[in-house]
C-alpha positions, 0 to 999 in steps of 0.5 A: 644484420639480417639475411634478407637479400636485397632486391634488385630494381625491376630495371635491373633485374633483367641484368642479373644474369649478363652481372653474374657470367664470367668471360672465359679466354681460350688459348688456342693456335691462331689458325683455330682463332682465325678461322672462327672469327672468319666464318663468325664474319661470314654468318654476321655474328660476333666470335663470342656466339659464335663459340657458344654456337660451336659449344651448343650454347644458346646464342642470343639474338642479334644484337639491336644496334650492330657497331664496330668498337675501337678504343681511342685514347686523347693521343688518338684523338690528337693524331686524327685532328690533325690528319683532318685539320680539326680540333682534337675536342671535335670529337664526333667530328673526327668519329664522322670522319673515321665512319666515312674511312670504314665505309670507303675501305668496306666498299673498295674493291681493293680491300674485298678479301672475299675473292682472295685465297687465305693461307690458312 
């Protein structure tokens, strides 16, 4: 065996940091948590930097291509074809469709929790 360490490829190597940290959860009250995920929200950033910016951490820029994840497994799937009458393998299809949800609900005026009063 030798000590050399092996060399990442150059394309790799940017990744070598993101590879190496560690996720840390932090149990605190739900009021501590939905406070910060809120004013996360308000300032357009993830939960995540926004810890790193109470932390005075560096935070880094805002992501590229900004999504919205949600997990779907094959029920999921199944139950939203037939909501919008489809096959359940017309997977981007029912994303499309889900994508169209979001927006209808993130533009009524029904559903703007701005102008609301929180309980916490």
């Amino acid at each position: 065996m030798t000590d050399k360490k092996k060399i990442l490829p150059e394309k790799w190597q940017a990744s070598s940091k993101a590879m190496r940290a560690v996720q840390v959860a932090f149990y605190v009250d739900e009021k501590v948590q939905n406070k910060i995920r809120q004013d996360a929200c308000l300032q357009g950033m993830s939960p995540s930097d926004m810890i790193r910016q109470i932390a005075n951490l560096p935070v880094s820029s805002p992501p590229k291509r900004p999504r919205l994840t949600a997990s779907l497994n094959p029920d999921d799937y199944r139950l939203l074809a037939e909501r919008y009458k489809l096959n359940s393998e017309d997977t981007l299809e029912i994303k499309r469709r889900v994508m169209e949800e979001l927006i209808d609900y993130a533009t009524s005026e029904d559903n703007n929790c701005s102008d609301k009063e929180t309980s916490n």
